[in-house]
Steps between C-alpha positions, in 0.01 A plus 500: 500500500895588394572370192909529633636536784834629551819305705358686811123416470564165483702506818225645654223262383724168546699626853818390273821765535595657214863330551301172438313602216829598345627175613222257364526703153878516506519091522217471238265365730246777498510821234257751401348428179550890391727814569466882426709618296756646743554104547259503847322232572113460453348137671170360294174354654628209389878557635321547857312141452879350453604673808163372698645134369870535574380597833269212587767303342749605753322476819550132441837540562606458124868651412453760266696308235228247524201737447689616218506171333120403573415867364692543153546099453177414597615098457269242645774309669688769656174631668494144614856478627497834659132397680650169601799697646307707697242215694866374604577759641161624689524138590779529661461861674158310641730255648695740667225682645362171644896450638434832660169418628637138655782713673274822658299218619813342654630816669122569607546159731866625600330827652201345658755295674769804562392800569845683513536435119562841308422621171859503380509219631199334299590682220883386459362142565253547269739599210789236586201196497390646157878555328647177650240250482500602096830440494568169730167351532187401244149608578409134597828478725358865675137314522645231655640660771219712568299240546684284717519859774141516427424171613647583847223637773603857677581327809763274314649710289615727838598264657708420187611847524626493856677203408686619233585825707629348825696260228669776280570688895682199559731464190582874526587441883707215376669690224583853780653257707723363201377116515611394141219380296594124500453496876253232582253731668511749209438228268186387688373876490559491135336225417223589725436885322555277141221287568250779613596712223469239245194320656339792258594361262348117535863414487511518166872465404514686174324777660747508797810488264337832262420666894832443632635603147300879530629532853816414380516773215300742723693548753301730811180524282174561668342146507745389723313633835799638676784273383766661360744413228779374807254294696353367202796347378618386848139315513599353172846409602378331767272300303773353300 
């Protein structure tokens, strides 16, 4: 067994760069316990136990200023802090990934019920759900509407679908053919795409206020099925 190992053996052995090792020694974090006397440096047995620690200590996601502190500080309450810090946080990434899993699930239904959905397509919807909802919506508020869609049978919810299709066809018509929005007919459209729209939502009028709000900030994003910025807001004119 070595006794030292030089900067480049212990690149090998820990599958660290030597730019790291540099790194790690140049912010006092990790430095070899002896050098030659050309000033090279020469890494302990016990030097590559420290290393095996930092390691382990940053697969937990730690910021190297924190493993720093827990290794030369050694204080019982930091440890604690910094633990408490991280359960917080793998909390939370948890969360997310159950987010995620709620919304593949969701655009699993959308593709058993349309075939002619694409992967950009699933993918860009997929990614707006994800950065939006965090933004306009809590988890509970994105539960909530997931579960009143899931409480709709197949049959109901395309029927829904056609619906809301053959309604949207008819606002658009209405709009090419330069019927202002406060035209009586318009207004009846309106109301009638509103109400299947929001019927997601149990009508909940917070909820409707924070969804009209992320339409209203987002203009032509992907959640709104083929409605663009223009008809959206001549839908919403309409509903005024």
């Amino acid at each position: 067994m070595n006794e030292y190992w030089k900067i480049g053996e212990l690149a090998t052995l820990s599958g660290l760069t030597l730019r790291t090792l540099r790194y790690y020694d140049q912010i006092e974090l990790f430095s070899p316990s002896q050098y030659t006397d050309s000033g090279h440096r020469l890494y302990t047995q016990s030097d590559l136990a420290k290393l095996h620690q930092i390691l382990a200590l940053k697969q937990t996601g730690l910021s190297l200023d924190d493993i720093r502190s827990i290794m030369t500080k050694k204080e019982k309450d930091l440890t604690i802090n910094i633990i408490d810090t991280q359960i917080i946080r793998i909390k939370k990434d948890i969360q997310v990934q159950q987010s995620l899993l709620f919304e593949l699930e969701h655009a699993l239904k959308m593709l058993h019920r349309n075939q002619t959905m694409s992967v950009d397509e699933l993918t860009t919807l997929l990614g707006a759900m994800k950065v939006y909802q965090e933004k306009y919506f809590t988890k509970e508020q994105v539960d909530m509407m997931k579960n009143y869609y899931d409480q709709y049978d197949e049959e109901t919810l395309e029927a829904t679908e056609q619906e809301f299709t053959m309604t949207l066809e008819a606002i658009q018509l209405e709009k090419e053919n330069g019927t202002p929005p406060n035209n009586n007919k318009v207004q009846k459209l309106a109301k009638q795409w509103s109400d299947i729209v929001y019927s997601f939502t149990g009508y909940d009028q917070t909820l409707k206020k924070q969804a009209e709000t992320f339409h209203a900030e987002n203009p032509n994003n992907s959640l709104q099925f083929g409605i663009d910025a223009e008809l959206y807001q001549y839908i919403q004119r309409a509903l005024k």
